[in-house]
N, C-alpha and C positions, 0 to 999 in steps of 0.2 A: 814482026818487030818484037811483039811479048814474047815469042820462042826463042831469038837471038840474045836477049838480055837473060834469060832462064837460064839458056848453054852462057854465058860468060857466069852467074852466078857460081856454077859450079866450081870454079874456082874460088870465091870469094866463101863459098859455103862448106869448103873441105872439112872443115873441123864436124860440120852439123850432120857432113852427110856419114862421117865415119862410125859417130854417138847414134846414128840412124839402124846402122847396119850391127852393132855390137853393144849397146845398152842392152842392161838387163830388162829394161822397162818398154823394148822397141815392140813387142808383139802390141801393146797399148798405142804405142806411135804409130803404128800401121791403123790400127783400129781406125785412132783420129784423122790420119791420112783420108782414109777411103772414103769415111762420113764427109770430109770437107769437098774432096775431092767430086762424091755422090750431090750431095746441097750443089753446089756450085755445076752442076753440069758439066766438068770433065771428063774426059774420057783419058787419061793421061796414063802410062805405068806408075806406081805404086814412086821409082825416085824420082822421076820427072817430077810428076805432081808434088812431090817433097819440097822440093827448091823451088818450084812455083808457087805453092803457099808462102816460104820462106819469102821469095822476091817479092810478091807483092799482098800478103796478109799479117801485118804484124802483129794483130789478133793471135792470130795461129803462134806467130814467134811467142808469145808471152805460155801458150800451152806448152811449146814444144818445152823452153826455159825448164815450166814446172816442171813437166815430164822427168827433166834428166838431171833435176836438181845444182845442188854446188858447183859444179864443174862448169857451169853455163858461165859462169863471172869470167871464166879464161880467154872466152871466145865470141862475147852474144854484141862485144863493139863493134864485130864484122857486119848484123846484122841485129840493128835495133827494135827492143820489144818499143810495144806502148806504152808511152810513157803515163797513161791516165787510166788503165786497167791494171787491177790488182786483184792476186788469186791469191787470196792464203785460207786454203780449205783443205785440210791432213788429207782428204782422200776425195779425186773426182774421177770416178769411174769414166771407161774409156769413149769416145765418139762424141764429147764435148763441142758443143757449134757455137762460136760467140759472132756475132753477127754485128761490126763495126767494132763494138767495143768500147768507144769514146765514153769516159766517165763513168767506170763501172768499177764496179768494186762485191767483190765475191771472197763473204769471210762464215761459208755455212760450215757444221761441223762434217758436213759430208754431200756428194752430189753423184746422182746414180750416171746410167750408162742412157747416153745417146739423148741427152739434152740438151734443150737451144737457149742461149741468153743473148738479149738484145740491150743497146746502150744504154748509157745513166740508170741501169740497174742498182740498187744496192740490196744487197744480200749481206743482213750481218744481225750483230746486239743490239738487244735491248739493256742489259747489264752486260757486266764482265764476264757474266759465267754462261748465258743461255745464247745459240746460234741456231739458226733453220736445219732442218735435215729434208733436202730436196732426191724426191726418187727419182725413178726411172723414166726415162721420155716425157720428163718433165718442160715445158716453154714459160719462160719469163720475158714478154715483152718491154718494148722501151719505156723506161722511167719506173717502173713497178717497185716497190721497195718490200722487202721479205725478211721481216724482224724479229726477233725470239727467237724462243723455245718453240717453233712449230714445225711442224711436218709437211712438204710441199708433196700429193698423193703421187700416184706413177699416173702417167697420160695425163696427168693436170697441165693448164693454160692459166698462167695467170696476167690478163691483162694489161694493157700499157696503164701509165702508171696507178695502177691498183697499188694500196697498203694492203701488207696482207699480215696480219695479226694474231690468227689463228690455223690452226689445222685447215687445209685444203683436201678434200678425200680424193681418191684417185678417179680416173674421166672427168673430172668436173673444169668447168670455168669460171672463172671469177675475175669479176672488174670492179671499181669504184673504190671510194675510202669512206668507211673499212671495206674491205673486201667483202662482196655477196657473190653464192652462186648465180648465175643466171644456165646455167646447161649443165645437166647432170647425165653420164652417159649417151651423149650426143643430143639429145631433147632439153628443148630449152623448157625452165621452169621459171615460175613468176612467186616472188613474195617472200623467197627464203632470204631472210636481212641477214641470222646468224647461222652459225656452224661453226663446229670443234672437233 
């Protein structure tokens, strides 16, 4: 039945599959294709799996949106983002996993490649001028909040809803408010309160 409504998508998705195949920005789109497609346990070709995220991920829709910028407002009424996830982050490297997405809101100055973010996330200010900078294979679980001027490390984990306030170095995990490591390089540690 999900195959049959995929194949009729593709008409309703003409516009998305063409921005798929000739954006400048499509080697990126593939990128996020395959990771979604990889998480989810598909085995699908590369546009099947396209229109099958479209159909039934609207997570994904609000990526693909950013992906291809301004030109989305011509066409994205065929196919609606979420309306409670908001990305306005100038650059999130490619393989992005937003997992649900409900009440998430993602405003870092930057977010690396092949990252997972999970709902009622918020990523944003602490003033007008400071925003997180999240690296590489970075995970932000449900409800975690990622504020300032800080640096979320690469292979960091940051806990469901963990404040996270300061610098996360990379391998590490952290949960609670404020946020403390509890695993540093896969080994769990005891009694580190702070870190920057």
């Amino acid at each position: 039945m999900r195959t049959l409504f995929v194949l009729f998508n593709y008409i309703r998705c003409l516009p998305h599959i063409a921005l798929f195949f000739i954006h400048s920005k499509k080697k990126t789109i593939y990128a996020d294709v395959d990771r979604w497609l990889g998480i989810l346990g598909k085995d699908y070709s590369r546009t099947f799996g396209f229109v099958y995220l479209l159909s039934f991920y609207p997570e994904y829709r609000n990526l693909f949106y950013y992906r291809v910028g301004y030109i989305q407002y011509f066409f994205k009424f065929l196919c609606p983002e979420l309306s409670t996830l908001y990305l306005y982050t100038p650059h999130i490297g490619e393989g992005l996993f937003i997992q649900h997405g409900f009440a998430t809101i993602i405003n870092a100055t930057s977010i690396g490649k092949n990252c997972w973010i999970n709902q009622q996330v918020t990523i944003g200010f602490t003033n007008s001028t400071d925003s997180p900078t999240i690296l590489d294979n970075a995970t932000i679980y449900a409800g975690a909040k990622v504020l300032g001027n800080v640096v979320v490390g690469e292979n960091a984990v940051v806990g469901a809803n963990a404040v996270v306030v300061k610098d996360v170095p990379n391998d590490c995990t952290v949960v609670g408010i404020p946020a403390r490591i509890i695993k540093m390089n896969g080994k769990t540690v005891r009694n580190v309160e702070a870190f920057s």
